[in-house]
Chimera marker file (.cmm) of the C-alpha trace (Angstrom):
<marker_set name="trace">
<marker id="1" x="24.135" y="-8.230" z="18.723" r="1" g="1" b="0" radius="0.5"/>
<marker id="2" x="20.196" y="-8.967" z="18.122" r="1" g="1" b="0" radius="0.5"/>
<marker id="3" x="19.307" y="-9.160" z="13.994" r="1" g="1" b="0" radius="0.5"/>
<marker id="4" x="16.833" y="-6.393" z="13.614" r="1" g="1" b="0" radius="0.5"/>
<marker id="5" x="15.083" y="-8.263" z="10.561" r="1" g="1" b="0" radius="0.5"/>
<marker id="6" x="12.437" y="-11.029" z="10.552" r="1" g="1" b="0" radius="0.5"/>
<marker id="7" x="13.641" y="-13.586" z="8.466" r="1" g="1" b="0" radius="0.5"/>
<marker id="8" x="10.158" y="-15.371" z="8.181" r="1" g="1" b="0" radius="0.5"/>
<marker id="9" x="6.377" y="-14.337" z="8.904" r="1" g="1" b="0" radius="0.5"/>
<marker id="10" x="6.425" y="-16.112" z="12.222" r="1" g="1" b="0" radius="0.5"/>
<marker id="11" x="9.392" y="-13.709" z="13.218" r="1" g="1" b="0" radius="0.5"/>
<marker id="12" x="7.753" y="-10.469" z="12.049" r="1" g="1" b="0" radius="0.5"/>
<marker id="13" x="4.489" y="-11.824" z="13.722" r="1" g="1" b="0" radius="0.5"/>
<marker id="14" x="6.311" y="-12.323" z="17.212" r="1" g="1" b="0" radius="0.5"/>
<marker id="15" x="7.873" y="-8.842" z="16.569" r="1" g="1" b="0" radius="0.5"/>
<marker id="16" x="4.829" y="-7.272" z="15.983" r="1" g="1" b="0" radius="0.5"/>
<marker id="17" x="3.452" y="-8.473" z="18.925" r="1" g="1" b="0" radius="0.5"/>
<marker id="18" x="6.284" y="-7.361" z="21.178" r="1" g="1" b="0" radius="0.5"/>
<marker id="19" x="5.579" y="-3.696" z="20.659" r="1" g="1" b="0" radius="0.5"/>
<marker id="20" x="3.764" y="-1.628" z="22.827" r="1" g="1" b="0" radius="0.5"/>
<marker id="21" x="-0.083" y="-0.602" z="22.469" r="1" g="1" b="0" radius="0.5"/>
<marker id="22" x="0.260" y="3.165" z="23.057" r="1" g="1" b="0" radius="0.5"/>
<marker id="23" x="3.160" y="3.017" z="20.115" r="1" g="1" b="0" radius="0.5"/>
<marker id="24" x="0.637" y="0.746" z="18.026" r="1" g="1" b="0" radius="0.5"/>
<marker id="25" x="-2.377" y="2.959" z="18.063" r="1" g="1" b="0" radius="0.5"/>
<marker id="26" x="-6.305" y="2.303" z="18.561" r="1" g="1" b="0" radius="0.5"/>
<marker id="27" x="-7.430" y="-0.334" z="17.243" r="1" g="1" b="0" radius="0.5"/>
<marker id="28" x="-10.995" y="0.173" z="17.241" r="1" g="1" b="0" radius="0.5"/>
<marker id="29" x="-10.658" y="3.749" z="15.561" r="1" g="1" b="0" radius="0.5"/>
<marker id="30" x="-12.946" y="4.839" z="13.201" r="1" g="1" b="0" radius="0.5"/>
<marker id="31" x="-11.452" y="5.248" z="9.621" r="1" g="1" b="0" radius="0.5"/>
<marker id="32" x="-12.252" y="8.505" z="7.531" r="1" g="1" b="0" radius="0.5"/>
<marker id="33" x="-14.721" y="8.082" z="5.013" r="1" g="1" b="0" radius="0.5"/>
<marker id="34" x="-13.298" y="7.935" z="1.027" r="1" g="1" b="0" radius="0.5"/>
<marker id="35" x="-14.017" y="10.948" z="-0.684" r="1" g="1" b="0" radius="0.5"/>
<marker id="36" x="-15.234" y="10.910" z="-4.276" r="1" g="1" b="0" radius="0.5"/>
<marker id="37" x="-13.042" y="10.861" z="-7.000" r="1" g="1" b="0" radius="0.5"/>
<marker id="38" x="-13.493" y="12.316" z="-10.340" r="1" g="1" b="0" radius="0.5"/>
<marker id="39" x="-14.411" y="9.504" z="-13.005" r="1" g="1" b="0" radius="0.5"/>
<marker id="40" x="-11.002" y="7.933" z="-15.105" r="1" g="1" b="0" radius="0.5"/>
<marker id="41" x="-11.029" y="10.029" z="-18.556" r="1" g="1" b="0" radius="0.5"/>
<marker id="42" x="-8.649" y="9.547" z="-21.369" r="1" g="1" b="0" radius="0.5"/>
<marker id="43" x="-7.714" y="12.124" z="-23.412" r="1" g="1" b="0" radius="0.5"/>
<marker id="44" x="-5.769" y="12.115" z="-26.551" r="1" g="1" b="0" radius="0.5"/>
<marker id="45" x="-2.242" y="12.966" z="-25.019" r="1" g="1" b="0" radius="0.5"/>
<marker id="46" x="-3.325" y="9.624" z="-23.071" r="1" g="1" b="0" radius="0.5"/>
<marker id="47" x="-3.980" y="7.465" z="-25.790" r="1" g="1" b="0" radius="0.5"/>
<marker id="48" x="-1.483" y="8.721" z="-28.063" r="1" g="1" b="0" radius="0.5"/>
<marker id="49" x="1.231" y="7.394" z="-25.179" r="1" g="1" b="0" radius="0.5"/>
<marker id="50" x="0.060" y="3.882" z="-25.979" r="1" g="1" b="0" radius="0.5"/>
<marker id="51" x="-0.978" y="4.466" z="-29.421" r="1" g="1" b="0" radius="0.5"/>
<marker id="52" x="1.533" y="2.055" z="-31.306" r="1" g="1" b="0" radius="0.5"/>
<marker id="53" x="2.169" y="0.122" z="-28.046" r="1" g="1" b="0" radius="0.5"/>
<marker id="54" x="0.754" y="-3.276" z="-30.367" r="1" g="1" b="0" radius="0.5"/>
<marker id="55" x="4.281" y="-2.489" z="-32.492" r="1" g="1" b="0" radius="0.5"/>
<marker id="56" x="6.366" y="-3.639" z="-29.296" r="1" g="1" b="0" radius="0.5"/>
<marker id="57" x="4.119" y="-6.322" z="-28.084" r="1" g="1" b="0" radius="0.5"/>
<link id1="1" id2="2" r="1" g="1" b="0" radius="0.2"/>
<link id1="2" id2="3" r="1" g="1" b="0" radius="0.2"/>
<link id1="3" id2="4" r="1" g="1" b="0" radius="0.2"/>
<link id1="4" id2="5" r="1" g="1" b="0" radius="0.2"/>
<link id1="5" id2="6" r="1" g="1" b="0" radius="0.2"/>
<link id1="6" id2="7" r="1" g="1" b="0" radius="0.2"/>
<link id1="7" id2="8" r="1" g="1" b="0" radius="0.2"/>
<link id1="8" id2="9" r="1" g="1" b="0" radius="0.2"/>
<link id1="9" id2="10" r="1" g="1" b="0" radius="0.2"/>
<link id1="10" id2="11" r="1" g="1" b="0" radius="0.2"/>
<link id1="11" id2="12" r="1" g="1" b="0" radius="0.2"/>
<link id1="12" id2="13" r="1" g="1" b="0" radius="0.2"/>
<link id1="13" id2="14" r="1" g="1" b="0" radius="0.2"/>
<link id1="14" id2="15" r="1" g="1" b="0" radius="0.2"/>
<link id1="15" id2="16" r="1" g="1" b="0" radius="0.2"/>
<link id1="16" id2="17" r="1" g="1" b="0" radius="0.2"/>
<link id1="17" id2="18" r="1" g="1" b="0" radius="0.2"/>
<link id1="18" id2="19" r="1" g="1" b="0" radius="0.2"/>
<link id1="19" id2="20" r="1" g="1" b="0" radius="0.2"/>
<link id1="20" id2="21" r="1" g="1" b="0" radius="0.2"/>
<link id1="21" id2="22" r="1" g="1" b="0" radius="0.2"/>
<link id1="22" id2="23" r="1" g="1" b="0" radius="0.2"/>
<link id1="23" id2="24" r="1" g="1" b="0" radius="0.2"/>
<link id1="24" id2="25" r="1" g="1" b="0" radius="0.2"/>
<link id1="25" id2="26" r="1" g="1" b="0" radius="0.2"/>
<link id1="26" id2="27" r="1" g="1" b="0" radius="0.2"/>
<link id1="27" id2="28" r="1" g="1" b="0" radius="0.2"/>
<link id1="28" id2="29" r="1" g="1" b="0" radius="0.2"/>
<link id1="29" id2="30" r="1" g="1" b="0" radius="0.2"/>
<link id1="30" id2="31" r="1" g="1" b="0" radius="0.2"/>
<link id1="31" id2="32" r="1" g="1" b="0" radius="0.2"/>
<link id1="32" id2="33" r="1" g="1" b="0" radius="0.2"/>
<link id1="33" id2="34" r="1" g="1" b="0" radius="0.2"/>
<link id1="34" id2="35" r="1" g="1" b="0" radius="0.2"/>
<link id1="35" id2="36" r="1" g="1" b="0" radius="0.2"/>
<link id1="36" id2="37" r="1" g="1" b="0" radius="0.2"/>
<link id1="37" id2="38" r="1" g="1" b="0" radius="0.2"/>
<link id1="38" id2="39" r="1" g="1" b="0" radius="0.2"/>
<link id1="39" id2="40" r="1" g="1" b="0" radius="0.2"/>
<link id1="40" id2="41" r="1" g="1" b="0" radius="0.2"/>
<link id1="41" id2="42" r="1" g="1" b="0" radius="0.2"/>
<link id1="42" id2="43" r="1" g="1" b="0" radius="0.2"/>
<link id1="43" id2="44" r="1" g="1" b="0" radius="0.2"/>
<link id1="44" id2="45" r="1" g="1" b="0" radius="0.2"/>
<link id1="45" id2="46" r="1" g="1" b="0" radius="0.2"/>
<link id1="46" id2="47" r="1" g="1" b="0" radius="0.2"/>
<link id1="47" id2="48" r="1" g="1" b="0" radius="0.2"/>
<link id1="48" id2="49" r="1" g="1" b="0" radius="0.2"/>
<link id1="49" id2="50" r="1" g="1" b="0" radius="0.2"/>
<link id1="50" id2="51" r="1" g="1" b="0" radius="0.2"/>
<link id1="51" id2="52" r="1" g="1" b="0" radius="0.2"/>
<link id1="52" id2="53" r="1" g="1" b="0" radius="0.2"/>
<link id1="53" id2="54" r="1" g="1" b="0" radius="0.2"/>
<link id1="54" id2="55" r="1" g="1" b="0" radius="0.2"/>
<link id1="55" id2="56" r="1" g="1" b="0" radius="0.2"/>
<link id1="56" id2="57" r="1" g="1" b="0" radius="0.2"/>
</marker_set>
């Protein structure tokens, strides 16, 4: 029986390597572009979560 696991990054490397390119998809595909966000905002429900947080430090 085979172990399934890479015990080191040399064994996950040689495993890697082993498996087929139409299972490991294109290489050379474009990625999607990011989308924008909405900025970070804190609003008192947020802050009042962490409010006495200096108690416990």
């Amino acid at each position: 029986m085979r172990n399934t696991e890479a015990n080191t990054l040399a064994e996950l490397i040689e495993d890697c390597t082993e498996v087929p390119q139409e299972l490991r998809g294109a290489a050379d595909r474009a990625l999607p572009e990011p989308h924008p966000t909405a900025p970070w905002q804190v609003d008192d429900a947020n802050y009042a979560q962490v409010a006495d947080l200096e108690v416990y430090v």
